[in-house]
Backbone as CSV, one residue per row, in Angstrom:
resi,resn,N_x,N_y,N_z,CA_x,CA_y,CA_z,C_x,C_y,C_z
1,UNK,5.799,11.622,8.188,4.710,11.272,7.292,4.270,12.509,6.535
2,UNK,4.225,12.481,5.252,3.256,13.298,4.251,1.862,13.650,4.772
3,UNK,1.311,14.101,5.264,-0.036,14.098,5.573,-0.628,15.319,6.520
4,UNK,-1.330,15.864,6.797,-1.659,16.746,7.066,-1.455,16.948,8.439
5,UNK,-1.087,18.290,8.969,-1.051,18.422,10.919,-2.201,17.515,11.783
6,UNK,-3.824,17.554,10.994,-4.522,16.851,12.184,-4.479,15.545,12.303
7,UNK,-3.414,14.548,10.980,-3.170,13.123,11.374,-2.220,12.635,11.750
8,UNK,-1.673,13.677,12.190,0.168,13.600,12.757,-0.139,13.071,14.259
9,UNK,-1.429,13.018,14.970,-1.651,12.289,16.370,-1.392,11.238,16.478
10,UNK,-0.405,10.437,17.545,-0.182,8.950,17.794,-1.734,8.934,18.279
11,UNK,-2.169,7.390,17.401,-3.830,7.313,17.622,-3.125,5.826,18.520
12,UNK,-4.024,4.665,17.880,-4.153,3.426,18.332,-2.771,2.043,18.147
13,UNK,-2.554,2.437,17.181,-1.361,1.411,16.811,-0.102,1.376,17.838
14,UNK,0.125,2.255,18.554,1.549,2.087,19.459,0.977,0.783,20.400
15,UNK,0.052,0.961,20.736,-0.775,0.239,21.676,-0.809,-2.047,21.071
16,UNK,-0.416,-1.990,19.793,0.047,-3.186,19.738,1.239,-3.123,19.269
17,UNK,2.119,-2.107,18.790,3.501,-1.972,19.100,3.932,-2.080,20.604
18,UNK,3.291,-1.998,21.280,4.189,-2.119,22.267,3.583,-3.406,23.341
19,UNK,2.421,-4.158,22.882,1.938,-4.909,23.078,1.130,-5.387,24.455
20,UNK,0.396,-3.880,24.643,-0.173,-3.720,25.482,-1.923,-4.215,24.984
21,UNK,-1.890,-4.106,23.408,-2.775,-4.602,23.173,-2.574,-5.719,21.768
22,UNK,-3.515,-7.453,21.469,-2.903,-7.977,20.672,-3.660,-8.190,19.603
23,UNK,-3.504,-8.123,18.195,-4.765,-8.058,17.737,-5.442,-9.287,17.646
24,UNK,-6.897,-9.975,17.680,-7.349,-11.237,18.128,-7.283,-12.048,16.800
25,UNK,-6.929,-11.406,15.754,-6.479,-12.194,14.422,-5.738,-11.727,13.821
26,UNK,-5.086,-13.562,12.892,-3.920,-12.814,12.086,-4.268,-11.598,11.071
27,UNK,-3.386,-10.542,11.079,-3.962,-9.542,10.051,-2.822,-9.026,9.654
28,UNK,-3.058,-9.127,8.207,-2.189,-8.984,6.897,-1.804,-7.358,6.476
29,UNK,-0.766,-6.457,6.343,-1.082,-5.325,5.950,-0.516,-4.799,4.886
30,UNK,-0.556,-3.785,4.480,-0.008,-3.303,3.156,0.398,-2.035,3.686
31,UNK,1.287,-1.157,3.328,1.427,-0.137,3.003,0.787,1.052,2.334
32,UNK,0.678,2.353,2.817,0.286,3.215,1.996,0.930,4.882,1.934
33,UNK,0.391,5.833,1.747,0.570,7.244,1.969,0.386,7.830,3.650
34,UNK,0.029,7.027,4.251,-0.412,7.654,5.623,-0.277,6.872,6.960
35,UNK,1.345,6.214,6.557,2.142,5.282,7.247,3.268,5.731,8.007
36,UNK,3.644,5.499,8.790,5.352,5.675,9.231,6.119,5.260,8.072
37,UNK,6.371,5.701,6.814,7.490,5.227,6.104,8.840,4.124,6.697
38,UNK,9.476,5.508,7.727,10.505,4.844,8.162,10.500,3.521,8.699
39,UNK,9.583,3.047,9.644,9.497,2.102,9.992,9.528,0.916,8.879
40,UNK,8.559,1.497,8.020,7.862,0.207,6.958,9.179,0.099,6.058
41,UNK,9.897,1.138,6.069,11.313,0.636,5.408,12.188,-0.755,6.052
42,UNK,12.643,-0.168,6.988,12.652,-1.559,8.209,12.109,-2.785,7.650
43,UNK,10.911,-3.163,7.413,10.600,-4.132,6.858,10.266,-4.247,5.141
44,UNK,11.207,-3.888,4.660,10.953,-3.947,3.565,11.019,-4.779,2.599
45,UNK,11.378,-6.441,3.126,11.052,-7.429,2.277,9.715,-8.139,3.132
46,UNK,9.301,-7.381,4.214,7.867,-7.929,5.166,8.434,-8.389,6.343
47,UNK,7.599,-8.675,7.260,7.670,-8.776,8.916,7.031,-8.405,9.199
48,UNK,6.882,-8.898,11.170,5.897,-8.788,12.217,5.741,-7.285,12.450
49,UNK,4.801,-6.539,12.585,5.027,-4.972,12.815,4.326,-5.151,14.371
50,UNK,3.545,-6.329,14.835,3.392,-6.245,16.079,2.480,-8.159,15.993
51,UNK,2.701,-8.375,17.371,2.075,-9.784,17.206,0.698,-9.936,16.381
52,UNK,0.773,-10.728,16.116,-0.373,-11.147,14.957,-0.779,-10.243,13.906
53,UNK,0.111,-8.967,13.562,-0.051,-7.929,12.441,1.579,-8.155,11.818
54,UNK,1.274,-8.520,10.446,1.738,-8.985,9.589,2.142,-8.132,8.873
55,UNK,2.701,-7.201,8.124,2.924,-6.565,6.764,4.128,-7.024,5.403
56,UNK,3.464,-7.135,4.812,3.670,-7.724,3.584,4.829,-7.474,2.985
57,UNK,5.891,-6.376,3.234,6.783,-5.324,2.715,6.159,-4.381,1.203
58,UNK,7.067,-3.860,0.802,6.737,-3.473,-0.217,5.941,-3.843,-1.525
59,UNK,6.280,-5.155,-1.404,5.424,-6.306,-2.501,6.076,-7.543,-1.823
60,UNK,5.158,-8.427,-1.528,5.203,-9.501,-1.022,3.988,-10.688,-0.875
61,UNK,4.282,-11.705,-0.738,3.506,-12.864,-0.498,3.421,-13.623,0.356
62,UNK,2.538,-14.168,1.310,2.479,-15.608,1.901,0.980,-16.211,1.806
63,UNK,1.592,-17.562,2.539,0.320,-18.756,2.063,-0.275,-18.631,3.692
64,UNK,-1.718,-18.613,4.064,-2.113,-18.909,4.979,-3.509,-19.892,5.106
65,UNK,-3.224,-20.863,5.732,-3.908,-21.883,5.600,-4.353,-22.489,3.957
66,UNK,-3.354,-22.287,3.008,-3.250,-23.231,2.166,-4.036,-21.947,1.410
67,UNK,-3.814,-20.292,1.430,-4.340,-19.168,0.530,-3.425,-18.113,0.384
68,UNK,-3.099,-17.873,-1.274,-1.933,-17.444,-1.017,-2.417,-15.665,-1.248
69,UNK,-1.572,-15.307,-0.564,-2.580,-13.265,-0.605,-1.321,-12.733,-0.253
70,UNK,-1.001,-12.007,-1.800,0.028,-10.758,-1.965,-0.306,-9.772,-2.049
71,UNK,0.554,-8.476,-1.823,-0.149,-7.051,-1.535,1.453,-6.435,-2.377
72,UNK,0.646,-4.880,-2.454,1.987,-4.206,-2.865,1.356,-2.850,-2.009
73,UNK,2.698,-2.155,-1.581,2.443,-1.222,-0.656,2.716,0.142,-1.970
74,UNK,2.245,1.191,-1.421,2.526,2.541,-1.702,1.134,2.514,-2.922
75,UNK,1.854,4.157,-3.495,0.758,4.771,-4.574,1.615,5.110,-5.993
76,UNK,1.289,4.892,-6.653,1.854,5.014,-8.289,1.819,6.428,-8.413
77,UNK,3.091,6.634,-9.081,3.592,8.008,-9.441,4.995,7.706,-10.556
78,UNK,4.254,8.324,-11.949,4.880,7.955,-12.810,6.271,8.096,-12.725
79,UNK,6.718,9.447,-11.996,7.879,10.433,-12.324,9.107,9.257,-11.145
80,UNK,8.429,8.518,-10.477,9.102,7.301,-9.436,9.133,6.045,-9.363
81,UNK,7.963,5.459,-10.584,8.211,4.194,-10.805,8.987,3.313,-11.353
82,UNK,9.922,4.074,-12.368,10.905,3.326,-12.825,12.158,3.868,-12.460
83,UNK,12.221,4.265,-11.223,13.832,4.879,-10.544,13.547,3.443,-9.394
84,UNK,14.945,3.474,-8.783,15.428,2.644,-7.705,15.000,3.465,-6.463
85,UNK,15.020,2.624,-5.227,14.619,3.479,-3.901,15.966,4.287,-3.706
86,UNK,15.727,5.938,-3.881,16.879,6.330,-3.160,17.065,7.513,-1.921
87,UNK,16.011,7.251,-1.114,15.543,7.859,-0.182,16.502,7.666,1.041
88,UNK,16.635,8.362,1.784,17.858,8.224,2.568,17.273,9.116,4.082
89,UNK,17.906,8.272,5.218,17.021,9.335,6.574,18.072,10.080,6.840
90,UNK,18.004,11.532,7.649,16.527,11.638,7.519,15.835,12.217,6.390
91,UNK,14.749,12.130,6.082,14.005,12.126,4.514,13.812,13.905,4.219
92,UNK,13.965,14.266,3.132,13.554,15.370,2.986,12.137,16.009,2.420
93,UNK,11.866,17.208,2.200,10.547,16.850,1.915,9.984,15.994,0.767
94,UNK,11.300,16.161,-0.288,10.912,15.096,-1.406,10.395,13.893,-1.009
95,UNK,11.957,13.376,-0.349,11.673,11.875,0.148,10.751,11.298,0.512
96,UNK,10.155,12.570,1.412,9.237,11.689,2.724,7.588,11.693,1.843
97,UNK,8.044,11.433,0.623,6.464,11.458,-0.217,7.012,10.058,-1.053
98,UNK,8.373,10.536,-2.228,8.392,9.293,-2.677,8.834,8.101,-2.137
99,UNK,8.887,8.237,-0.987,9.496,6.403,-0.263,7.968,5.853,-0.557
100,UNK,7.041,6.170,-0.361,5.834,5.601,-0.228,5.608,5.603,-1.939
101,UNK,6.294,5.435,-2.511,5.786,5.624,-4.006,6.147,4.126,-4.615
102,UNK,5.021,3.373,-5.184,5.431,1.806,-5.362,6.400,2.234,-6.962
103,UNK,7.144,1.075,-6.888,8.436,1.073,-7.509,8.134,-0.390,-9.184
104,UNK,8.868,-0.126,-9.917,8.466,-1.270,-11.186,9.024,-2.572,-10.691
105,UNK,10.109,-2.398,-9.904,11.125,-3.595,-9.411,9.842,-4.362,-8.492
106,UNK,9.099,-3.432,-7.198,8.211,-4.413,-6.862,7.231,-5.038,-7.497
107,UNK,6.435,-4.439,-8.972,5.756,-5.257,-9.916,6.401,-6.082,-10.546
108,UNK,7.338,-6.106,-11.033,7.762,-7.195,-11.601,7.835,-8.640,-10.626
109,UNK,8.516,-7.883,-9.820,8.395,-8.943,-8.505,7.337,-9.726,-8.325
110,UNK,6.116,-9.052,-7.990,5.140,-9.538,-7.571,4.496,-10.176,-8.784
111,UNK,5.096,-9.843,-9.919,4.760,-10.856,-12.239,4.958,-12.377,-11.691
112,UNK,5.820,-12.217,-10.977,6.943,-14.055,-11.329,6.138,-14.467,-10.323
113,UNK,5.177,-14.471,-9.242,4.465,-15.572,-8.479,3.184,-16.157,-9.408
114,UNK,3.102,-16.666,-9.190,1.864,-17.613,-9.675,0.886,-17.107,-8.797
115,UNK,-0.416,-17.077,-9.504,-1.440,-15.902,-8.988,-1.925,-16.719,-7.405
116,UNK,-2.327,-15.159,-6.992,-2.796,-14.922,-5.627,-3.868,-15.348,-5.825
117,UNK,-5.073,-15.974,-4.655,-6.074,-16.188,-4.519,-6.933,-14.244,-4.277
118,UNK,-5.790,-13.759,-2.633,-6.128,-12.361,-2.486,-4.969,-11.568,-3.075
119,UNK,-5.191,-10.313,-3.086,-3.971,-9.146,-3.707,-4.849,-8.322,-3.101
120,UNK,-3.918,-7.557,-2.125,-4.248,-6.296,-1.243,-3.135,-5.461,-1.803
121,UNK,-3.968,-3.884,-2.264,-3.014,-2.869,-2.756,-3.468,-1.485,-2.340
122,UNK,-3.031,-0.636,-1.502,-3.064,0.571,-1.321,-3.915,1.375,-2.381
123,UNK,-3.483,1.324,-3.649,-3.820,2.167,-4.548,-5.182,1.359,-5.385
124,UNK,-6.260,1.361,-5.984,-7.132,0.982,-6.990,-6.346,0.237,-8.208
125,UNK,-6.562,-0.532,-8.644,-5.528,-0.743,-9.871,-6.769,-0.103,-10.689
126,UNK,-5.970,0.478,-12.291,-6.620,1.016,-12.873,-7.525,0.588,-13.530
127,UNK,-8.606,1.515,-13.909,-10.156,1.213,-14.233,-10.801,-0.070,-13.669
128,UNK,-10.216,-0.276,-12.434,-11.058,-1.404,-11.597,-12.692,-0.619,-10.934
129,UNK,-12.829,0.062,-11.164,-13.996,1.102,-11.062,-14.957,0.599,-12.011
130,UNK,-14.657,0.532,-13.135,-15.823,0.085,-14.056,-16.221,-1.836,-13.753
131,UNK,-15.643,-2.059,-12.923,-15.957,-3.691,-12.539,-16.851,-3.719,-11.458
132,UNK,-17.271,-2.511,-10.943,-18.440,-2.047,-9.745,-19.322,-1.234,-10.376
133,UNK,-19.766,-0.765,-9.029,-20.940,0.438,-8.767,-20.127,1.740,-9.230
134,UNK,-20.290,1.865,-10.456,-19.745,3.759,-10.491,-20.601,4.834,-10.307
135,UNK,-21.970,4.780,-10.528,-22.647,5.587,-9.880,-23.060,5.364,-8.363
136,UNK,-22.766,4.593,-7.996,-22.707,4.572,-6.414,-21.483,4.969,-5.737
137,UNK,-20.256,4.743,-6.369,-19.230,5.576,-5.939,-18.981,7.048,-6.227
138,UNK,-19.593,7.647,-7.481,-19.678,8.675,-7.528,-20.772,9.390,-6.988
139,UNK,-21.748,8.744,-6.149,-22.705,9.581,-5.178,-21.968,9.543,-4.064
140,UNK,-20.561,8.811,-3.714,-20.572,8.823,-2.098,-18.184,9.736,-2.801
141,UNK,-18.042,9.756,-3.758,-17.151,10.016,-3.875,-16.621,11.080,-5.408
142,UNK,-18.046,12.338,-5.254,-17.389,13.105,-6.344,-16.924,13.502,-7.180
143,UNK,-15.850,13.583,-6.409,-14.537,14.103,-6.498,-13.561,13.374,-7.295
144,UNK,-14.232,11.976,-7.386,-13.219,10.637,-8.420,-13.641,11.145,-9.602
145,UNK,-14.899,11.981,-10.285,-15.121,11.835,-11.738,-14.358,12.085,-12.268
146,UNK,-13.369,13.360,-12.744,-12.762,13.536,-13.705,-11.531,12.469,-13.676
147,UNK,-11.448,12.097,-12.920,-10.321,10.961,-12.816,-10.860,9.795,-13.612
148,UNK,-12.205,9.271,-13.211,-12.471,7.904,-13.463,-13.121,8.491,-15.328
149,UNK,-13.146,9.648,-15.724,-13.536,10.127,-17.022,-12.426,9.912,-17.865
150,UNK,-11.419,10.528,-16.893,-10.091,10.258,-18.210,-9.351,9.563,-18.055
151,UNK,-10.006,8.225,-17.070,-8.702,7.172,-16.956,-7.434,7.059,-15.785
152,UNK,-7.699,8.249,-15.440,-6.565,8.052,-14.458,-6.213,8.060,-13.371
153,UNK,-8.171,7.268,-12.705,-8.111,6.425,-11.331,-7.218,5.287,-11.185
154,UNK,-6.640,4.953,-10.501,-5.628,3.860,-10.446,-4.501,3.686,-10.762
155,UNK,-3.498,2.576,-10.052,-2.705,2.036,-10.719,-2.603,1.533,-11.607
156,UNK,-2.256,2.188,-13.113,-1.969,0.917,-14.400,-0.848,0.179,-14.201
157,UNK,0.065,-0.367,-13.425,0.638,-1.097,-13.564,-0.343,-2.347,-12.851
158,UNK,-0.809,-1.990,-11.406,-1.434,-3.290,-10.825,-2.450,-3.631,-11.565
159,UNK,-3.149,-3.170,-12.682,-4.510,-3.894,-13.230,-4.498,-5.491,-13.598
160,UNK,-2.981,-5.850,-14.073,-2.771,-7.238,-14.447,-3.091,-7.816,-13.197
161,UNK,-3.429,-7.728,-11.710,-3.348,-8.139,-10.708,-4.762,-8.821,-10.347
């Protein structure tokens, strides 16, 4: 994983990997930057990652109880969105950043369903910020201004979402 030495600790999740513990509802997941890649490759058109935890794959859909809620995993990065996955284990330091990098093949993908009721996405789609509290996010989050000033909080591809 990309991410810093103090989140490299096995925390809680082995514990319904290995199903010592189950979670008490179905729960849907997405992908992000601060995942086991490798694994989530493994499922990369979606699957069980442990009983009753669900993940979506890379971009994916299902209907539950008659609601349909698609997600797209990873974070937008221009210089990787319109290349193919070509990440290979074991990952190098490149790799082990852009595997987690959402891809155009999974937006398009996720174009041709007929809309979601939910859409769960790792990343903000872009200028979805101005559809809230921006001065309430910028009292509890800074560090977003110059981003959300020049536009380039979010995913612009997921905004159609």
């Amino acid at each position: 994983m990309a991410v810093p030495d103090k989140y490299k600790e096995l925390r809680h999740f082995y514990k319904y990997y290995t199903e010592e513990k189950v979670a008490p509802l179905l729960t849907i997941v997405i992908g992000g930057n601060h995942e086991a890649s490798n694994y989530m490759w493994e499922l990369y058109h979606g699957g069980w990652l442990a009983p009753n935890i669900y993940f979506l794959g890379h971009a994916g859909c299902v209907q539950v109880n008659g609601i349909r809620i698609a997600g797209a995993s990873g974070i937008y990065k221009l210089h990787d969105f319109h290349t193919g996955n070509h990440e290979h284990i074991p990952y190098d330091s490149g790799a082990i950043r852009s595997i987690y990098h959402i891809r155009e093949y999974c937006v398009r993908k996720l174009s041709l369903l007929s809309s979601a009721r939910i859409f769960l996405s790792h990343d903000w789609p872009q200028s979805i910020v101005h559809h809230g509290d921006v001065d309430g996010l910028l009292r509890r989050k800074r560090f977003f201004g110059p981003d959300i000033s020049s536009g380039r909080l979010g995913s612009p591809p997921l905004m159609g979402y």
